[in-house]
C-alpha positions as CSV (number, residue, x, y, z in Angstrom):
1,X,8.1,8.0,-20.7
2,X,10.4,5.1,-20.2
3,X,11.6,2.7,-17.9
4,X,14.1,4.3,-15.1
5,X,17.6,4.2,-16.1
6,X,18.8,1.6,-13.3
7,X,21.9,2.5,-11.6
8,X,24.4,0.8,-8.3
9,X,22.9,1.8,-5.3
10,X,24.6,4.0,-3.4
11,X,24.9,3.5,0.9
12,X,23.0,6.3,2.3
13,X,26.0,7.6,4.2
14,X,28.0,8.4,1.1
15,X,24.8,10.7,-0.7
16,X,26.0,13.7,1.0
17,X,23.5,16.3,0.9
18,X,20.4,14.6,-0.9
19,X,17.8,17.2,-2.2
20,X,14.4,15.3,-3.4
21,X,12.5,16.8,-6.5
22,X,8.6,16.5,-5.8
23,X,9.3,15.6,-2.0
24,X,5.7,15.1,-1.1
25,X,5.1,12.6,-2.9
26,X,4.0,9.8,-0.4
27,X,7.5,7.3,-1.6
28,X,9.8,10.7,-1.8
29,X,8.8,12.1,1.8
30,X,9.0,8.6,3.1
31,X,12.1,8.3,2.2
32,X,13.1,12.1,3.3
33,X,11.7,11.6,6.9
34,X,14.0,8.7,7.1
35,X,17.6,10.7,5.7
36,X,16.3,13.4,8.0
37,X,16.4,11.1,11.3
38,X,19.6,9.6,10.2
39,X,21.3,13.4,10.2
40,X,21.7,13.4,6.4
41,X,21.1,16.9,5.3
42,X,17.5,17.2,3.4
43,X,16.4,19.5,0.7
44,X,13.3,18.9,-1.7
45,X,10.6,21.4,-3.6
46,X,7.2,20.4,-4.9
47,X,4.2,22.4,-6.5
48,X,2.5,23.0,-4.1
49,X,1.8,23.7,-0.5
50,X,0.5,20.6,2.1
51,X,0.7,19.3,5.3
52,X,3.7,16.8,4.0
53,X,5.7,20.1,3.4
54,X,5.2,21.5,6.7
55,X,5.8,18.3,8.5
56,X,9.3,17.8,6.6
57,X,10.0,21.3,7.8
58,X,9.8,20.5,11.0
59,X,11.8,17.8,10.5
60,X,14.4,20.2,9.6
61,X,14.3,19.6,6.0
62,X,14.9,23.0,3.6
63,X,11.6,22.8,2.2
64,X,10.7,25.0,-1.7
65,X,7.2,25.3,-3.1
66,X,7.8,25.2,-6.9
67,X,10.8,24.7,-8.3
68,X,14.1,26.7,-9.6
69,X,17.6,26.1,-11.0
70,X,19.0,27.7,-7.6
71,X,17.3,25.4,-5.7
72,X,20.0,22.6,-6.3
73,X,23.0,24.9,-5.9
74,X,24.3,23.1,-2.6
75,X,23.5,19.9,-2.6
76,X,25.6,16.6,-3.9
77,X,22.5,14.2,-4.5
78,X,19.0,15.0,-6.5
79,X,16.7,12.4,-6.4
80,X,14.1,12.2,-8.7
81,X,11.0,10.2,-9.7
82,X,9.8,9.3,-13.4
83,X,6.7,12.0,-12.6
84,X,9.4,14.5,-12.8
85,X,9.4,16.2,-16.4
86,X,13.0,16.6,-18.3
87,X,12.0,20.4,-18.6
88,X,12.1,20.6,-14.9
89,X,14.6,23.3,-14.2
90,X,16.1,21.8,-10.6
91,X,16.8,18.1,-13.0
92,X,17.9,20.6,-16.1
93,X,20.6,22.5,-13.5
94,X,21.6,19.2,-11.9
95,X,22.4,17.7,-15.1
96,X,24.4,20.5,-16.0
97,X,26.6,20.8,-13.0
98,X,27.0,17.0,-13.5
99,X,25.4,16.1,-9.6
100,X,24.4,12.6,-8.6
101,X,21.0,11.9,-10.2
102,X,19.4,8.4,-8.3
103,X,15.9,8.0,-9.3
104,X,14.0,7.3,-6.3
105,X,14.2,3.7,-5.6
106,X,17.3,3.7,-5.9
107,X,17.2,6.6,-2.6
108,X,14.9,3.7,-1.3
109,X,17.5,0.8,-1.5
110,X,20.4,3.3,-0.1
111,X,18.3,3.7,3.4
112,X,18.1,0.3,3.1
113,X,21.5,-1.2,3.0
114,X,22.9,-2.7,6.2
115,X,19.3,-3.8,7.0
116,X,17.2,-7.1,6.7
117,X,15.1,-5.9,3.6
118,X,11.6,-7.0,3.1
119,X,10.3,-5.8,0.2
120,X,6.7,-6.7,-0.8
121,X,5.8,-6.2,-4.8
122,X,2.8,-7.1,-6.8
123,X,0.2,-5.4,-8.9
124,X,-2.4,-4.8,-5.8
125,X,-2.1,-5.4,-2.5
126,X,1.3,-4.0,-2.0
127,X,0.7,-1.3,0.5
128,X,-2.1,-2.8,2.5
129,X,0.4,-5.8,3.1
130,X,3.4,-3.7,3.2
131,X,1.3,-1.8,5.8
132,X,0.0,-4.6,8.2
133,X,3.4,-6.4,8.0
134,X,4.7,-3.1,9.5
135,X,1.9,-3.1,12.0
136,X,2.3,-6.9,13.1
137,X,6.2,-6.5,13.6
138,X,5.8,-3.3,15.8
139,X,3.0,-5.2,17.9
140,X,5.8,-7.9,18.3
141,X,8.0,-5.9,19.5
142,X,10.5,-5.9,16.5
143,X,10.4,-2.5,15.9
144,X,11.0,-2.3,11.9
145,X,11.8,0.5,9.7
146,X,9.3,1.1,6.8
147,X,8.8,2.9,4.0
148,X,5.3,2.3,2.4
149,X,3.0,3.4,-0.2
150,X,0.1,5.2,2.3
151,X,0.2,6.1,6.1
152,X,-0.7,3.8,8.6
153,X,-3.7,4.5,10.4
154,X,-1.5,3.7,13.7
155,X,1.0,5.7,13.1
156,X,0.0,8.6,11.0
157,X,3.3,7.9,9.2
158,X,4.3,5.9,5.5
159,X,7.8,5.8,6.7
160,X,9.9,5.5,9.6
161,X,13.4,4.7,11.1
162,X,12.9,2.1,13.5
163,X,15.8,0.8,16.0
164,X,14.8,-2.9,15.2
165,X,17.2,-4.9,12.1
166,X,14.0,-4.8,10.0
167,X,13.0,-2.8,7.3
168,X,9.6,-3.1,5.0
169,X,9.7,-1.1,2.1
170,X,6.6,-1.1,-0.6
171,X,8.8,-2.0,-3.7
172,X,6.8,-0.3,-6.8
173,X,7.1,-2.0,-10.3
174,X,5.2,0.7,-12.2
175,X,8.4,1.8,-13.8
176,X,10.6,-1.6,-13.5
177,X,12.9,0.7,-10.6
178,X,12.1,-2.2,-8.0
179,X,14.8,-4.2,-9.8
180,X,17.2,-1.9,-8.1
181,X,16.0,-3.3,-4.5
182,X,18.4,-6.4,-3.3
183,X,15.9,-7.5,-0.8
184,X,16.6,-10.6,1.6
185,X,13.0,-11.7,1.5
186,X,10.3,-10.7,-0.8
187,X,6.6,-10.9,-1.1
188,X,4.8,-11.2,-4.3
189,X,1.4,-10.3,-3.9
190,X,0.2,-10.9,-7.5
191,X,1.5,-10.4,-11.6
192,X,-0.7,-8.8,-13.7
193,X,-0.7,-6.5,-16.4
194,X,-0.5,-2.8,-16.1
195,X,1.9,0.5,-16.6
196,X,1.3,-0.8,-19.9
197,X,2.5,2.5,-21.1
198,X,6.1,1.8,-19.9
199,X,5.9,-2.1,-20.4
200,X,4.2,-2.1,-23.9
201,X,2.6,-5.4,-23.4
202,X,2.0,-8.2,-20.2
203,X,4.9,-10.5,-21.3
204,X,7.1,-7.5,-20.3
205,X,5.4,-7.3,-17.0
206,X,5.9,-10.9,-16.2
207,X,9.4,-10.4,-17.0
208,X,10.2,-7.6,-15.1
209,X,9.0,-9.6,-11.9
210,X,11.1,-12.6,-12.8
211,X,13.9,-10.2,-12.7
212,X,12.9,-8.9,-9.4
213,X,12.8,-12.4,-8.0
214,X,16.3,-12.9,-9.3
215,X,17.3,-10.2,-6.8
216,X,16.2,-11.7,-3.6
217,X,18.8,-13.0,-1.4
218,X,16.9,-15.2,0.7
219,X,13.2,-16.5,0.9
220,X,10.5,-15.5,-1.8
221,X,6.9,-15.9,-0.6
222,X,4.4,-15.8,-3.3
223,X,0.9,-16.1,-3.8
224,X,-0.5,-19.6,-4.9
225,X,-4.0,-18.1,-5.7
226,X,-2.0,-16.1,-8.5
227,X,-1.1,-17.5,-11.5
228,X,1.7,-14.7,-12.2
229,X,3.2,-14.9,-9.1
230,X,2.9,-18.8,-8.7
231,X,5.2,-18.8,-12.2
232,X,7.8,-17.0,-10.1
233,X,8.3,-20.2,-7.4
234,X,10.0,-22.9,-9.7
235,X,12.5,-19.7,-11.3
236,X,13.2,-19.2,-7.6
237,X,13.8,-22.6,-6.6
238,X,16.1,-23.3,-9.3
239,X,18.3,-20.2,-7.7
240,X,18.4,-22.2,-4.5
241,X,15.9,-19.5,-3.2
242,X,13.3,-20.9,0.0
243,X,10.2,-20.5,-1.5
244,X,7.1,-20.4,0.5
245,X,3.8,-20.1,-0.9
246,X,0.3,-18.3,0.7
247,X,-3.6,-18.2,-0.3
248,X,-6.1,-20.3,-0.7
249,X,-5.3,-23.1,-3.2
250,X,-4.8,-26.2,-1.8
251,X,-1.6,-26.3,-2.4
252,X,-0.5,-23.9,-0.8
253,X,2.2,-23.9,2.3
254,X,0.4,-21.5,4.5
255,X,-3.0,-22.0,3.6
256,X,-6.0,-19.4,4.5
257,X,-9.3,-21.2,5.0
258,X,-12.9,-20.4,6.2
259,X,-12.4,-16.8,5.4
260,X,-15.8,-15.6,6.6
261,X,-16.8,-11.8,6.2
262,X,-18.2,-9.7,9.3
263,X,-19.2,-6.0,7.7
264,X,-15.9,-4.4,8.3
265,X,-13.7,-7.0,9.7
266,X,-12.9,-10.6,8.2
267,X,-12.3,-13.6,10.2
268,X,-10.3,-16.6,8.6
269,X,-8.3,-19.2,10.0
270,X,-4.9,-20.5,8.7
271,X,-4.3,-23.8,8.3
272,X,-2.5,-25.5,10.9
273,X,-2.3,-22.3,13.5
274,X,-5.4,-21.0,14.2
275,X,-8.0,-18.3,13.8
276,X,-7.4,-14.5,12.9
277,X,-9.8,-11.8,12.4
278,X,-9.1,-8.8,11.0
279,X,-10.7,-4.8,11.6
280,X,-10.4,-4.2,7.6
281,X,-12.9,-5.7,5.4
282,X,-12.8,-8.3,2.6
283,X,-11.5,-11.6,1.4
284,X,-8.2,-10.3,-0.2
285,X,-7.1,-8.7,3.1
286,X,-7.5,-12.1,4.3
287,X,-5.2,-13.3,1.5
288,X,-3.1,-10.4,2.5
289,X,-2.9,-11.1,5.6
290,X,-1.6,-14.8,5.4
291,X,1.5,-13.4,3.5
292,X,2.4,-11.6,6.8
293,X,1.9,-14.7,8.5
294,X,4.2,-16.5,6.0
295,X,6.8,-14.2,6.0
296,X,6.6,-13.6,10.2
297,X,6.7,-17.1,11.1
298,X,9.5,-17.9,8.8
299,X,11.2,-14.9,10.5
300,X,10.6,-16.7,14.1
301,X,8.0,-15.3,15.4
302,X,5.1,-17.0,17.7
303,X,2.1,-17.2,15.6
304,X,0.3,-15.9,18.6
305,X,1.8,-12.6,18.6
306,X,1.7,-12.1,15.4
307,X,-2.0,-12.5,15.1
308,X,-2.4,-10.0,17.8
309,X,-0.6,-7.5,15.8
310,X,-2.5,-8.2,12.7
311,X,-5.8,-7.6,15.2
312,X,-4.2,-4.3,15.8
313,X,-3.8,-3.4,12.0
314,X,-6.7,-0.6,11.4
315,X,-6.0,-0.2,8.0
316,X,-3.9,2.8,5.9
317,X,-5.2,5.6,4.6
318,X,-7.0,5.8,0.9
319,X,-7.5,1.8,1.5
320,X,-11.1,1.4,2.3
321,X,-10.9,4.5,4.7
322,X,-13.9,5.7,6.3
323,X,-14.7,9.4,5.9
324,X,-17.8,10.2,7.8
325,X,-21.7,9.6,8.2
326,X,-24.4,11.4,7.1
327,X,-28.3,10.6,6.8
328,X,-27.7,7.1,7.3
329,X,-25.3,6.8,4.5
330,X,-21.8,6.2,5.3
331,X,-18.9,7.5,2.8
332,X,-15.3,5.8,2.1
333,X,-12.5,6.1,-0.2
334,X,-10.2,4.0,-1.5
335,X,-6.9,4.3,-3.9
336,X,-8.1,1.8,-5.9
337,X,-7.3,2.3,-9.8
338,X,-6.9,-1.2,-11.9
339,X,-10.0,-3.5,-12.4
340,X,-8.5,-6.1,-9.9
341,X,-8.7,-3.3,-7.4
342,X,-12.2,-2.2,-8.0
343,X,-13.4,-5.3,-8.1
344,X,-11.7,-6.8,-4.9
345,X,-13.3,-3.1,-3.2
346,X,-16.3,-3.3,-4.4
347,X,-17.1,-6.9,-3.3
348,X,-15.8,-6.0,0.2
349,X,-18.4,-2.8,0.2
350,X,-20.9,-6.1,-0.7
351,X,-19.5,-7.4,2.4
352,X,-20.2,-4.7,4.3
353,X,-23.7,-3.7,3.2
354,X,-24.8,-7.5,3.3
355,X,-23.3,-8.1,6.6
356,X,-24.9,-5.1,8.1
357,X,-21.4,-4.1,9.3
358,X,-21.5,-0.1,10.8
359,X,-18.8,2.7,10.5
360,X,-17.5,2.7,13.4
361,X,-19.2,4.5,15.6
362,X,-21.6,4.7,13.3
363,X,-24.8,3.6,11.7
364,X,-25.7,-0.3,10.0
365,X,-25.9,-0.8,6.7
366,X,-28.3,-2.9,4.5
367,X,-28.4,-1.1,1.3
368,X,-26.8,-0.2,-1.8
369,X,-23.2,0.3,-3.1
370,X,-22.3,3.6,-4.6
371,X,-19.1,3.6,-6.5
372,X,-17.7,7.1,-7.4
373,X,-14.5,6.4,-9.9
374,X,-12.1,8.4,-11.5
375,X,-9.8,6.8,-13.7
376,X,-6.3,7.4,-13.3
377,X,-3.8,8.2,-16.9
378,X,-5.2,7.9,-20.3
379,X,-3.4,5.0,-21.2
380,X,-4.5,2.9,-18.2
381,X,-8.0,4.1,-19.3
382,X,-7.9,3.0,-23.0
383,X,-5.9,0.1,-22.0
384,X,-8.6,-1.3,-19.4
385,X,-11.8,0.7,-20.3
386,X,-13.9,-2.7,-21.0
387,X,-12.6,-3.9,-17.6
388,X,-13.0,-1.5,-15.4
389,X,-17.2,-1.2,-16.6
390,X,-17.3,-5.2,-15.7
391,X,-16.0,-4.2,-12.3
392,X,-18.2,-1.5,-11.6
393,X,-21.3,-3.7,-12.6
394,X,-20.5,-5.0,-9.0
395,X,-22.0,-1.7,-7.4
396,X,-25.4,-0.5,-7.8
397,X,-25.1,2.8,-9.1
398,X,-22.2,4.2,-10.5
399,X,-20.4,8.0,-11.1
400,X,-17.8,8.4,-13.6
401,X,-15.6,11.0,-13.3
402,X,-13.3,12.2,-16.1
403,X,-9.7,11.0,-16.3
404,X,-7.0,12.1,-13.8
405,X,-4.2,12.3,-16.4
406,X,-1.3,12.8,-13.6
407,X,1.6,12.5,-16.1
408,X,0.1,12.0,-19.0
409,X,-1.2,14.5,-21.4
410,X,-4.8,14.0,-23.0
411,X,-5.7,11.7,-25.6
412,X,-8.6,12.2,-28.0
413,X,-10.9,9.8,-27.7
414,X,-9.9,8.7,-24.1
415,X,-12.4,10.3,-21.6
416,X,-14.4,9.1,-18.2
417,X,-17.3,8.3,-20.8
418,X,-15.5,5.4,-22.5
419,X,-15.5,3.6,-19.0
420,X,-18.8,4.8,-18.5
421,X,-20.2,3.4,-21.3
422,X,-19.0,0.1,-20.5
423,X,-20.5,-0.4,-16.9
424,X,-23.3,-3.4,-17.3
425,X,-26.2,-1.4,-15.4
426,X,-29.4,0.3,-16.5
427,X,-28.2,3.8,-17.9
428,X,-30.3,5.4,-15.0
429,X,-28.2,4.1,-12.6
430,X,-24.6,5.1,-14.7
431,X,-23.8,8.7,-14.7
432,X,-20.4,10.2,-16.5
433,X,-19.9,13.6,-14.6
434,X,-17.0,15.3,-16.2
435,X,-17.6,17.8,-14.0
436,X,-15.6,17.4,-10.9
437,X,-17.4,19.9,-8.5
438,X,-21.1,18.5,-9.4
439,X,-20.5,14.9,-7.9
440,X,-21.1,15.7,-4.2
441,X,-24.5,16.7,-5.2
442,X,-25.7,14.7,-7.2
443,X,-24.6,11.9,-5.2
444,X,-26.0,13.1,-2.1
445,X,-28.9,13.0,-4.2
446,X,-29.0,9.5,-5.1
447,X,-27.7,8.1,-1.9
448,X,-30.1,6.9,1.1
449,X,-30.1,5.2,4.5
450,X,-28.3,2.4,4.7
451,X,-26.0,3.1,1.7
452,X,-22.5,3.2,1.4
453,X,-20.3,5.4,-1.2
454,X,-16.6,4.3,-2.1
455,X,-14.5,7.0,-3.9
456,X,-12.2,5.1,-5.8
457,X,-9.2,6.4,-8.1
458,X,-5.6,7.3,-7.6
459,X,-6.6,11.0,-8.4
460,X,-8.1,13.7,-6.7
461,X,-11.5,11.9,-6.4
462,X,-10.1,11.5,-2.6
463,X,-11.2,15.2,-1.7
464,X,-14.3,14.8,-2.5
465,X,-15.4,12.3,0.3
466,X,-15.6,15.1,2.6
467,X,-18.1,17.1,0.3
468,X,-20.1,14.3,-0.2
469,X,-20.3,14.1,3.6
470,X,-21.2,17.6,3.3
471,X,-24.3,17.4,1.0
472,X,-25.6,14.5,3.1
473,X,-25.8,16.4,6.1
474,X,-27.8,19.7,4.2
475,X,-30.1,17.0,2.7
């Protein structure tokens, strides 16, 4: 597969009738739920049946479960995402009637136009922020549009047409499409390699974001903690761009200090304002957090408010979200799927456990982490296989499952084992179960009071909180 074709965006009003090929996927029903409220006639098929379907329904949307040539038949717009094959027969039809092909960020950055556009990129981090800048804007009143990466534990919704002049949308570098955003401020979150199977190498990935920095009309904020994103400020400055910078280096404009964990909330203070505490655990949400504050204050907005709204950010879903209590043992799940992502998760489950912070509404912790990973596309696995083991070495016992390939077909060698095999634990305490439906119990039978589990991966591995849950309870 290879990087999108980048194209002119084209206003939302001139797309005509838009029909989306895999529409619930989280980005391609985001931005369907959002044509759909404007009046913009909605079509889209996916695979299979879920609750996304029937919700875009409802919506009004003319919804197909698999897909078919005759499904594109009306429509003057098909949107598409690099998951979608060439053999698909909706893209196949739509090339051969010659319709309007837009790959979906491009969808992304019509619904944006005529907006204030505040797109927030990075290699981790982007939804969470994405996600509480939404969050703190509403609580102020602002009432933004959004289009994010996972739903908002608020709202139940990754997208929305707000009536405010704002609008956040998640911008996604994993196939260099963010470049077709024109945001008027951006937020880089951090520059670090991966998608090496589109990118070929991290120099590529560097680049790509100094393009995407090129493309902001306004104010870049950036992290100084990050050496990749730090590299973009002076690039930006010599546009004429404001550049304000976030973290915890001393340097930094809006600085976060005395970041202090509480189980699952964080406290930290920012420099020159005041205190803020958080109801989502660990030190990068902290970080996170600041780059809200950056961006909100240079927007105008009373420091006070804006930590209030961060107060009332409870997270999104799939980012450290807690799925139930069992025997003492409490079970989350997050989407994390590149070592930088385990690694900042699995120190915040530290924080947890350490700082004998409950589930809500449920019991205290005090004992060990359990991390349940399932790495996400072959390539990222043989890419990051060495890495990924050092960052599960942060848990205390550890279940491998095999590889969710997604787009990617197999590759010999490239199997769940080869991370596995890396993790720097005794082998008692490292299991590779290739075998998807045997993880509940056999976790349920390691687990005990006081533990917590995180289900981490970008796959399927999110289902099986619930069974875990499950096994717990018939212990």
């Amino acid at each position: 597969m290879s990087l999108v074709k980048l194209v002119d965006p084209v206003p939302a009003a001139d797309l005509g009738r838009v029909h989306l090929i895999g529409i619930g996927g989280a980005g391609m029903s985001g931005i369907a739920r959002i044509l759909l409220k404007r009046g913009v006639a909605v079509s889209g098929s996916d695979a299979r049946v879920s609750d996304m379907l029937d919700e875009l329904r409802g919506l009004g949307a003319d919804i197909h479960v698999g897909h078919a040539a005759s499904h594109v038949k009306d429509v003057d717009t098909v949107v598409v995402s690099t998951a979608i094959r060439d053999s698909n027969p909706e893209l196949g039809e739509a090339l051969r009637r010659n319709l309007r092909i837009i790959p979906r960020a491009a969808a992304l950055a019509a619904v944006m136009t005529g907006r204030t556009g505040i797109a927030v990129a990075g290699t981790h981090g982007k939804t969470t922020t994405s996600s509480m800048l939404t969050v703190a804007l509403q609580k102020c009143g602002e009432d933004p549009s959004y289009c994010v990466g996972g739903r908002l534990v608020t709202t139940g919704l990754g997208a929305d047409d707000g009536t405010g002049e704002v609008f956040v949308a998640e911008a996604d570098e994993s196939d260099g499409s963010f470049l077709m955003l024109t945001p008027d401020v951006a937020i880089v979150t951090n520059v670090e390699a991966d998608h090496l199977d589109n990118y070929g190498d991290p120099q590529a990935v560097h680049e790509s974001f100094a393009r995407f920095a090129e493309r902001v009309g306004s104010i870049l904020v950036v992290c100084a903690d990050d050496p990749g994103a730090a590299a973009l400020a002076p690039l930006a400055r010599a546009r004429g761009l404001e550049v304000v910078t976030y973290g915890e280096a001393p340097a930094a404009d809006i600085r976060t200090v005395d970041i202090v964990p509480r189980g699952l909330e964080v406290e930290f203070h920012v420099a020159g304002h005041g205190g803020v505490r958080l109801a989502v655990p660990g030190r990068h949400n902290a970080v996170n957090a600041t780059a809200v504050i950056a961006v909100a204050l240079r927007l105008g907005l009373p420091f006070d408010e804006v930590r209030e709204g961060l107060a009332a950010f409870t997270g999104a879903k799939r980012r450290f979200e807690a799925r139930g209590e069992a025997g003492g043992v409490s079970v989350y799940d997050s989407y994390a799927h590149h070592p930088t992502e385990l690694t900042a998760d699995l120190r915040a489950a530290r924080d947890v456990v350490s700082g004998g912070g409950p589930l809500r509404g449920g019991p205290l912790h005090g004992g060990r982490v359990i991390a349940v990973f399932q790495p996400h596309l072959y390539s990222r696995t043989r890419f990051f296989a060495a890495e990924f083991g050092a960052a599960l070495g942060l848990a205390d016992e550890v279940v491998v499952l095999d590889v969710y390939g997604a787009r990617e077909d197999p590759e010999p060698g490239v199997s769940g084992a080869l991370v596995a095999g890396k993790v720097p634990l005794p082998s008692e305490r490292v299991v590779y179960a290739p075998e998807r439906a045997s993880v509940p119990a056999l976790v349920a039978a390691r687990a005990r009071p006081g533990d917590i589990v995180l289900t981490m991966g970008a796959g399927d591995v999110t289902d099986l909180g619930p069974r875990i849950v499950a096994e717990l309870s018939a212990k």
